[in-house]
C-alpha positions in Angstrom: -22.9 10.4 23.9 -26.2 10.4 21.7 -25.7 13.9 20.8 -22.3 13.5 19.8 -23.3 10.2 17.8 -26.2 12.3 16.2 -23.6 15.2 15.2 -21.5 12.7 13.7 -23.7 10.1 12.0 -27.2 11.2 11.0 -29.4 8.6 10.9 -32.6 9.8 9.6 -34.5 7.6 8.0 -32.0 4.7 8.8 -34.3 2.0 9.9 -36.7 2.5 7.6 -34.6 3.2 4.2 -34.6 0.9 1.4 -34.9 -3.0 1.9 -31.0 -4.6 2.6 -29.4 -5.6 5.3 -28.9 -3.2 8.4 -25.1 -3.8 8.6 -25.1 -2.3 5.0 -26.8 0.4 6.1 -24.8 1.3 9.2 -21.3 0.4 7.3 -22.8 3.5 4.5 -23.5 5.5 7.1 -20.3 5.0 8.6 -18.2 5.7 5.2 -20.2 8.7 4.6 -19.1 10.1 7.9 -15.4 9.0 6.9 -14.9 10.4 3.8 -17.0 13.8 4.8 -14.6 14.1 7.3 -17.0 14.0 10.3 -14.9 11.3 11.7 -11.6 12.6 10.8 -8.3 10.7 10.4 -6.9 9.0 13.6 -10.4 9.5 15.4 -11.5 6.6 17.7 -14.3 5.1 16.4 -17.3 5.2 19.1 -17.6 2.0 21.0 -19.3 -0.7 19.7 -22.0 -1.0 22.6 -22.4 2.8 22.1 -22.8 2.1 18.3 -25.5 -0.5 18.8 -27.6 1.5 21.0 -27.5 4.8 19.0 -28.9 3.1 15.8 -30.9 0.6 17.8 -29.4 -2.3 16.1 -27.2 -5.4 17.5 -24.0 -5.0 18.9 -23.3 -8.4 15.7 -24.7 -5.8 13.2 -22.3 -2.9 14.7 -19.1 -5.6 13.9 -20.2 -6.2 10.5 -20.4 -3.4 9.3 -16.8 -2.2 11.0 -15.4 -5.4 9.6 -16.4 -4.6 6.1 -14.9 -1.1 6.7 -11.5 -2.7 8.3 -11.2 -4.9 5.0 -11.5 -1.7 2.9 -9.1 0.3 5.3 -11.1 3.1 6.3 -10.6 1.9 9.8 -7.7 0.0 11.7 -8.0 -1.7 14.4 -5.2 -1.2 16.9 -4.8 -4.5 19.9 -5.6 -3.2 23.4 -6.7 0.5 21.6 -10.0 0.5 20.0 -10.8 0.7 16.2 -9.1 4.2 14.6 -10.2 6.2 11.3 -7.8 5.7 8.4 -7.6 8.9 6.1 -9.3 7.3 2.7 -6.8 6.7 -0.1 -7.2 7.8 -3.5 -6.5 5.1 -5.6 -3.7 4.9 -8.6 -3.8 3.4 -11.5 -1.0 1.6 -12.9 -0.2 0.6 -16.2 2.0 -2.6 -16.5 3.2 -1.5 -20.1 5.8 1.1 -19.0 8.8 0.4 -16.8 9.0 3.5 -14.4 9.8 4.2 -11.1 7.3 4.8 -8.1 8.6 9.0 -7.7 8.2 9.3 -11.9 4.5 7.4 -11.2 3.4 10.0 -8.6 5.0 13.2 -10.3 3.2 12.6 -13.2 -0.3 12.5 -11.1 1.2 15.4 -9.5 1.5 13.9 -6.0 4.5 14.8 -3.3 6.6 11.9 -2.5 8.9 11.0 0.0 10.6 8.0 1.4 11.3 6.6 4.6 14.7 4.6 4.5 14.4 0.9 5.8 17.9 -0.1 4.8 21.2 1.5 2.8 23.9 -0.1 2.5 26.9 -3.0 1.1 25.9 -6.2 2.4 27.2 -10.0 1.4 24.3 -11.2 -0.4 21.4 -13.9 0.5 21.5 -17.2 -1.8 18.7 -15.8 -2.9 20.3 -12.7 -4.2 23.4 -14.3 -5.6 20.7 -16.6 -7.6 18.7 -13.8 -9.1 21.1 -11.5 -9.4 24.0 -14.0 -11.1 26.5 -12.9 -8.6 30.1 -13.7 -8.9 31.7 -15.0 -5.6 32.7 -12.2 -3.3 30.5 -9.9 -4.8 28.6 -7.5 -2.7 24.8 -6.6 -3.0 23.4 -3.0 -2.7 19.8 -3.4 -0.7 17.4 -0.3 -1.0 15.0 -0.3 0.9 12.3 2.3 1.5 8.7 3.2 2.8 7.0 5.7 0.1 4.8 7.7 0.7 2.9 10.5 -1.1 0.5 13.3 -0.3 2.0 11.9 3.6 -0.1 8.7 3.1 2.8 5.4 3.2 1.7 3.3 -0.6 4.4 0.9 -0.5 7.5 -0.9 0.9 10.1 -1.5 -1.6 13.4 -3.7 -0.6 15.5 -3.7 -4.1 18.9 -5.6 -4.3 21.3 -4.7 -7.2 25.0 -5.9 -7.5 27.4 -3.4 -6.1 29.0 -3.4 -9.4 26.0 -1.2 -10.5 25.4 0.8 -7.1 28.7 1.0 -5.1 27.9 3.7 -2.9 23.5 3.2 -2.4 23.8 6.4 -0.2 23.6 8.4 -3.3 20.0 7.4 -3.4 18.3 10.3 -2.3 14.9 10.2 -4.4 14.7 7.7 -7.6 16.9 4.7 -7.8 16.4 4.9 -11.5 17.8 8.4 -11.5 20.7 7.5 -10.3 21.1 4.3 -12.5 20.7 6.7 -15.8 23.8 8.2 -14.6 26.0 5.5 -15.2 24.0 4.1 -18.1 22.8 1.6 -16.5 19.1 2.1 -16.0 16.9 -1.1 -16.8 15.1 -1.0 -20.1 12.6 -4.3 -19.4 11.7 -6.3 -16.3 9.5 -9.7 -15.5 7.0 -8.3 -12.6 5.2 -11.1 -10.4 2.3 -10.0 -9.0 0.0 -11.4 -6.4 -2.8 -11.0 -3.7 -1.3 -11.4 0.0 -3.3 -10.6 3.5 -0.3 -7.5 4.9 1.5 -8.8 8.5 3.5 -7.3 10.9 5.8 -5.6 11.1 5.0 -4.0 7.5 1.0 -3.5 8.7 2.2 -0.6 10.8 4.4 0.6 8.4 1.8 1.0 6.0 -0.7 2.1 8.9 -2.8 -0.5 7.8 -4.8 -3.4 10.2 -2.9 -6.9 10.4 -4.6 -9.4 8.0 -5.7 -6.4 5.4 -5.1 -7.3 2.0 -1.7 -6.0 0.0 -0.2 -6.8 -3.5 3.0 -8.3 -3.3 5.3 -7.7 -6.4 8.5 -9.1 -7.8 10.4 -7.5 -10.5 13.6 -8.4 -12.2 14.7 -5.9 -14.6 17.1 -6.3 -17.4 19.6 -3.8 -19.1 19.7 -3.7 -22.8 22.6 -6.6 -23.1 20.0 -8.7 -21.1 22.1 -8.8 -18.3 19.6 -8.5 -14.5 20.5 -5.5 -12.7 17.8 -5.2 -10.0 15.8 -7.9 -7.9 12.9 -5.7 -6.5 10.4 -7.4 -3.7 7.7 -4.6 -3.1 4.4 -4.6 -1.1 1.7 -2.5 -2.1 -1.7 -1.4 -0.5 -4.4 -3.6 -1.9 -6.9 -0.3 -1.3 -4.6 2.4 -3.1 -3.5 0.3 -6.5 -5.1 -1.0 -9.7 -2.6 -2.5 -12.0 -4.1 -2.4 -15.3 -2.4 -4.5 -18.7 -4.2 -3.6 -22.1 -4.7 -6.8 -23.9 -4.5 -7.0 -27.8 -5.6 -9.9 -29.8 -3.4 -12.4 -30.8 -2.5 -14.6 -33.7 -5.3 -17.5 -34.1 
């Protein structure tokens, strides 16, 4: 097991590097060997008792540092299973000035997309729905909703509701929602977005191949057609360790 251990994480020089905590140290150690690719994506993480002995430090010092490394979703921790490598992210950035949909995002940085369909259909509406959407009685709701994914590594869940007024047939979604909006000239041209910090639960954690408790962005957007009419009530749930929304500030009036 040493062997293996010393193949996989060198430790030269570990103990008596640069003053800082040892769990630091290991958790570097540890991240170098992720995104080198020693420990490759969906590896099993030695155990932690093997771990502690290999770099002669405490079995408390081992779960730090994997801890730290769980939180920043280079490893997942699967119940009954062991802790599991998670292929590093590349991290987007994402401008809130421009309305734009999540396949016109990653084309532009050049990434493959692809969804995985959660729902598709007609449906009578939730309260909720009727409320945001301004539903007349009797009126049916179209629910998208999707896993994306690009470069095969799942970003986001997105569950979008539009009346079937606007979408009366979602299974003509095949790629972009907005797409299929322009067609019928009704694509939204502005949109309120809510955005906040949430810790990811199941069942979307697996979805998202991410560790129960790891922390996501949750986002709701109503978007507007040009008449100011809503068109679309979007809940989506992003990986806190793949997106940085960024908003350029100008200074106001005094």
């Amino acid at each position: 097991m040493s062997e293996t251990l010393s193949a996989l994480l060198p430790l030269d020089g570990f103990q008596a590097a640069s003053a800082g905590p040892l769990y630091l140290k290991l958790r570097q150690t540890l991240e170098d060997a992720i995104r080198s690719g020693r420990l490759a994506h969906g590896a099993a993480l030695p155990a932690e008792r093997d771990l502690a002995d290999y770099a002669s430090v405490s079995r408390v010092t081992v779960r730090k540092a994997v801890d730290d490394l769980v939180k920043d979703g280079l490893l997942m921790r699967r119940h009954g299973s062991g802790t599991f490598v998670v292929k590093p992210v590349s991290r987007v950035e994402q401008p809130l000035s421009h309305l734009t949909s999540f396949t016109e995002d990653m084309a532009r940085r050049g990434l493959a997309t692809r969804s995985e369909w959660l729902e598709r259909g007609l449906y009578h509406p939730s309260p909720e729905e009727s409320v945001m959407l301004g539903l007349a009685p009797g009126t049916l709701v179209a629910r998208i909703g999707r896993l994306r994914i690009a470069n095969d590594m799942p970003l986001a869940i997105e569950r979008a509701s539009l009346s079937a007024e606007f979408l009366p047939d979602p299974t003509r979604v095949t790629t972009s929602l907005y797409a299929e909006l322009e067609k019928t000239s009704t694509r939204p041209v502005r949109a309120i977005q809510r955005i906040s910090a949430c810790n990811v639960k199941n069942p979307d954690a697996g979805l998202l191949q991410m560790s129960v408790g790891a922390a996501g962005l949750s986002i709701e957007r109503i978007s507007y057609l040009g008449s100011g009419r809503v068109v679309e009530f979007t809940r989506s749930l992003y990986r806190g360790d793949a997106y940085d929304f960024v908003a350029e500030l100008t200074l106001g009036d005094r």
